[in-house]
N, C-alpha and C positions, 0 to 999 in steps of 0.2 A: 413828490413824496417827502422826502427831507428837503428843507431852507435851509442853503448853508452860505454862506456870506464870505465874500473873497477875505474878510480878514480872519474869522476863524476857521477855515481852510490853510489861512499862512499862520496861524499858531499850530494847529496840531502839526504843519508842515515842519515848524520850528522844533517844537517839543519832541517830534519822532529822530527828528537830528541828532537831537541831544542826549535821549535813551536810548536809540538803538546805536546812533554811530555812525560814520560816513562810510564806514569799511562795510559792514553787514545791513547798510539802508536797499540796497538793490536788491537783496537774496529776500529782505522783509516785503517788499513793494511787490514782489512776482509771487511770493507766499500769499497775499492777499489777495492779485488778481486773481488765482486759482478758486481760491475759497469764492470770490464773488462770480466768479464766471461758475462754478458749480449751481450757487446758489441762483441766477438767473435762469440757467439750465431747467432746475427742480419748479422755479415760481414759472416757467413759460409749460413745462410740462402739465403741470397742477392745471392750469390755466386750457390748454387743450384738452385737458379731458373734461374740465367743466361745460364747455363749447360740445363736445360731443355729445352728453348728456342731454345738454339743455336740446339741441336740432332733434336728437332721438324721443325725447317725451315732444317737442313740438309735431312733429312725423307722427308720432301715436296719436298726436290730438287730431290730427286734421282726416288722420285714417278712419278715425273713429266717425266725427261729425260727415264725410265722405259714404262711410256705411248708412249712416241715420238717414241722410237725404237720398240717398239710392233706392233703403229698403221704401220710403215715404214715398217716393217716384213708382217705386215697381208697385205699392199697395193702388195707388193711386191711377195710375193705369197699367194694368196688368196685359200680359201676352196674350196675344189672338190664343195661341197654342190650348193657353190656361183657360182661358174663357170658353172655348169652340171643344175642350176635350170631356167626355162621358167619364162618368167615376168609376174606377177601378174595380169597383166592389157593389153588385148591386144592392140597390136597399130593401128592406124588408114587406115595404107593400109592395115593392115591384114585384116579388116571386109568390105573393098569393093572390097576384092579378093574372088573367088569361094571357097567354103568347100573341105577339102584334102577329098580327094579317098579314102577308106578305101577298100581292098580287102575282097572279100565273106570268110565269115569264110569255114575251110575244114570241111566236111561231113565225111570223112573217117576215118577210127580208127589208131590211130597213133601206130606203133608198136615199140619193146623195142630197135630193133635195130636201128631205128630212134631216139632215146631218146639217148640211148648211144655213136652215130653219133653226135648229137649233144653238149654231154656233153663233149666229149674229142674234137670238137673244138671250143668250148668255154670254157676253164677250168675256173670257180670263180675264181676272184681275190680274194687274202687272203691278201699279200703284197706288193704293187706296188712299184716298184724299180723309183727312182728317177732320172732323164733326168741326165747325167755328168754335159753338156752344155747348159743349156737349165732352164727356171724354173719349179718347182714342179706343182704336178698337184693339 
């Protein structure tokens, strides 16, 4: 920051001798360190809050591009939930088309070999493998 050169360090060393004095050089020397330990104090504080600033818009920047690529992620493949779910509100040719058909419930007692007929072919999904080519479901 300053270049000061050991000989003009030993003039102003010289000169402060000579105007202030050997009796009041000590009380001058600890008056200054004050003053500069203040001012170190005030330049390191300045300095931490810049540092806090700066990490806090960095933190915003990266929150931000964080969002962009999440909402682009989620556009891009969206939830089973989203994709599999009926709309809230039906639309307006649906309510001046006829009501679906529902078949007569069965009467007859369904038996275990029917039940286990049906479970091996449709086995629960537990893990759904993911298309190679294609997007996730």
């Amino acid at each position: 920051m300053f270049d000061v050169a050991p000989t003009e360090l030993l003039l102003v060393v010289v000169v402060a001798l000579v105007v202030i004095g050997p009796k009041d050089l000590p009380k001058a020397m600890r008056f200054v360190g004050k003053w500069m330990a203040k001012a170190r104090g005030m330049a390191r504080h300045f300095r931490s809050g810049l540092d806090t600033m700066m990490r806090e818009a960095e933190l915003e920047e990266l929150e931000k591009q964080w969002r962009e690529q999440n909402d682009a992620i989620m556009r891009e493949f969206p939830r089973i939930d989203d994709v599999n779910a009926s709309p809230a509100t039906p639309s307006a040719d649906a309510s001046t088309t006829e009501p679906a058909k529902t078949e007569p419930a069965k009467t007859e007692p369904v038996t275990e070999a029917e039940i286990d007929g049906a479970a091996a072919a449709n086995p629960p999904e537990t893990h759904a493998i993911p298309p190679k080519d294609g997007p996730l479901p």
